[in-house]
Each structure stands twice: as structure tokens, then as C-alpha cells.
N, C-alpha and C positions, 0 to 999 in steps of 0.2 A: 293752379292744379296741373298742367300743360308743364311745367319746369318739374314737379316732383315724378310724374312721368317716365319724362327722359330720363333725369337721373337714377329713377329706377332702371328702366332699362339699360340705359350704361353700365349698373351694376352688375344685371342681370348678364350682359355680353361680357365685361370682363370676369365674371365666376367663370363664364364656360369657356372661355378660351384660357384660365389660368387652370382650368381642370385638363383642357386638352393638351397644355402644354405642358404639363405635372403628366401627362400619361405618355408623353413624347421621350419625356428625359427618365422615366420611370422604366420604359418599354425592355430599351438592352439590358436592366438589373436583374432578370435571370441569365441571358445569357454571360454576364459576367460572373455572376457566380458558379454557373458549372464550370467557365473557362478556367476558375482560379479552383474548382472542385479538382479538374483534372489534371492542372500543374500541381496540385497536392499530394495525388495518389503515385506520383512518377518519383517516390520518390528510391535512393540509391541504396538498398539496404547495406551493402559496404562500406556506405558512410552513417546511416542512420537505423537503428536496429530497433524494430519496432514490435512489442509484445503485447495483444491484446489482450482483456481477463478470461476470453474464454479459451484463450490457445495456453495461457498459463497449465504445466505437468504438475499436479499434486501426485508424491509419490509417501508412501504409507512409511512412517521410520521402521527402522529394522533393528528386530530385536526389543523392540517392546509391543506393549500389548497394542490387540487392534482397536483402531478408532480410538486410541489416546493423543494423535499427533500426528502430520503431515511435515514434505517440505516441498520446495520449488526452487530448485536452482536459477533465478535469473544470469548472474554472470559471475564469470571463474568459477571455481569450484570448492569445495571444504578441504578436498585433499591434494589441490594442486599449486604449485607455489603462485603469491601474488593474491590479487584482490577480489573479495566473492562478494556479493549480494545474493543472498538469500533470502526467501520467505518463509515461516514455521506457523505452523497454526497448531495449535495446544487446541484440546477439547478438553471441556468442563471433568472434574476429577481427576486429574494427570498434574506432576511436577515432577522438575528432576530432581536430583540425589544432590548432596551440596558437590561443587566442582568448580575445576578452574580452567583455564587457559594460558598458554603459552604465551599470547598475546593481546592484545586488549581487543573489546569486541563494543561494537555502535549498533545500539538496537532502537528502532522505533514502532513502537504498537498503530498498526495501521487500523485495527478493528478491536470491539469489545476490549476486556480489561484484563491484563497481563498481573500476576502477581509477583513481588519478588524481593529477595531480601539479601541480605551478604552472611556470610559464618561459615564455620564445618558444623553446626550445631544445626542438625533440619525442623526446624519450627513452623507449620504454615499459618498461625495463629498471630505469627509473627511479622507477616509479609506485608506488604505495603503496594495496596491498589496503583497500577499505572493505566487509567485511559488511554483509548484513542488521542493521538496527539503526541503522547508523552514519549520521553526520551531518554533513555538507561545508559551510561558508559559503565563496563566493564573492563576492571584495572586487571590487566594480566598477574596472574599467577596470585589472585584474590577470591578463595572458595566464594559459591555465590549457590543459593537456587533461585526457581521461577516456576510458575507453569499457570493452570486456572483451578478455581476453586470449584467444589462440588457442584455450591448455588449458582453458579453463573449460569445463564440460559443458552449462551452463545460462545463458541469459541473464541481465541484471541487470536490475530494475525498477526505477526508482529516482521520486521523488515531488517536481516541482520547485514553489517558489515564489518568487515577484518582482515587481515591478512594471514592469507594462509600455505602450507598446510596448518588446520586447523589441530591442537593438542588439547584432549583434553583428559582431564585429570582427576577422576573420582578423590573426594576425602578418604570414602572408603570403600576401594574397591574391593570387596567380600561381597557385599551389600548391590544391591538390583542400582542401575542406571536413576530407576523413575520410582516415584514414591505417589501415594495416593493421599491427598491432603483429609 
């Protein structure tokens, strides 16, 4: 009985010094984390441009109705030469008019469900659900609509890119921009 003893107690000493030594090597893991927290935050915005979701400008479109649609220029611009990313958020009962572009346009729905279809003929009966996820290339100077549907509960966000200035082209311009599906 004298030998299981020991061996207990051997065990018992090496737990508390593999605890003491797990709390040794453990100790500086915050301070490296803030250290690597604080070389994070240094960083050059001339090299690295950084845009949080709360510092994102929704600015209301102009020219159509209110609370039918936003946008947020992240970079370049719609009307100035070269490359833009943009954001558009559509609210539930708003599409546009069928239209085209000068040149081709890269869309990705970042949020809720984008509708959309191609023609000069405006059908919304006829549009074709894009989730979250999904991804539209727009053939330049190829009539198209989009926008959300009545029932949707939430608007769509969706993430455009192209080069601009941006042209765009009603089917027919007589007729409003936006159409109500």
C-alpha cells in the first residue's frame, strides 16, 4: 500500500507543477495579444483604406421615390472615369424601368433577395430570385431590370462593379426610371 502512496503522490506533484508550469507559459498570452492588438490598429490608411459598416453613407437615390432605394459609394464613383464599387439597397416594392449600360456591370447581392431579369419588355412576374450569394454579370448595352418584390420583408443589398462613367439608357425614356412590381 506504501508504493501506491507514493505513486499517488508523484502524480499529485507532477499535476501541480504541470499546472504551474501551463500558468508560466500561459502568463504573457494577453500581453501578446494586445501587443499584436496594437500593431494592428497602426495601421497606414494610405496604404490600406479601411471602411466600417457603421461609418458606411447611405444616401437616398434622387429622383425617385422615398425609401424606394439607397446608395454608398465605396470607391471611384458612377460619374467619374475608371472603377467604382458601389452598394444599392432596393426596398421591398421598387424596380427599375428595363435599361442598359454602356458597359458591362458585376453585381453581387450581399443581403436578402434581388430580383431580375433581361428584355425591354418589363415583366416582374417574370424575374428570377438572386439570393444572398449570388452573382449577375450585366452585358453592356443589353436592356435588363431588377429591383425587390412587394413580398419581400427585407431589402436587398447588393455590391456593384464597372467602369465608369456610368451610361445608362432607359428603353423608354417617356416612361419613370423605377416601376412598382
Amino acid at each position: 500500500m506504501h508504493l501506491v502512496d507514493e505513486v499517488f503522490a508523484g502524480l499529485v506533484a507532477c499535476r501541480d507543477a504541470c499546472a504551474t508550469r501551463r500558468q508560466l507559459l500561459l502568463a504573457p498570452l494577453p500581453l501578446a495579444v494586445l501587443a499584436t492588438a496594437a500593431q494592428a490598429s497602426k495601421i497606414n490608411p494610405s496604404e490600406t483604406a479601411i471602411t466600417l459598416p457603421n461609418e458606411i453613407r447611405w444616401v437616398a437615390w434622387s429622383g425617385l421615390p422615398p425609401h424606394s432605394g439607397e446608395m454608398a459609394t465605396l470607391y471611384g464613383g458612377l460619374d467619374k472615369p475608371g472603377p467604382y464599387l458601389v452598394l444599392m439597397k432596393w426596398y421591398p416594392g421598387y424596380m427599375s424601368a428595363p435599361h442598359s449600360y454602356a458597359t458591362d456591370r458585376l453585381s453581387l447581392v450581399l443581403s436578402g433577395t434581388w430580383w431580375v431579369n433581361s428584355g425591354a419588355d418589363f415583366d416582374p412576374d417574370a424575374t428570377v430570385p438572386v439570393p444572398a450569394g449570388g452573382f449577375i454579370r450585366r452585358v453592356a448595352r443589353t436592356p435588363h431590370y431588377d429591383g425587390v418584390k412587394k413580398s419581400a420583408e427585407v431589402p436587398a443589398v447588393i455590391a456593384l462593379f464597372g467602369i465608369a462613367p456610368v451610361e445608362l439608357q432607359l428603353v423608354d425614356p417617356i416612361k419613370p426610371a423605377w416601376r412598382q412590381p
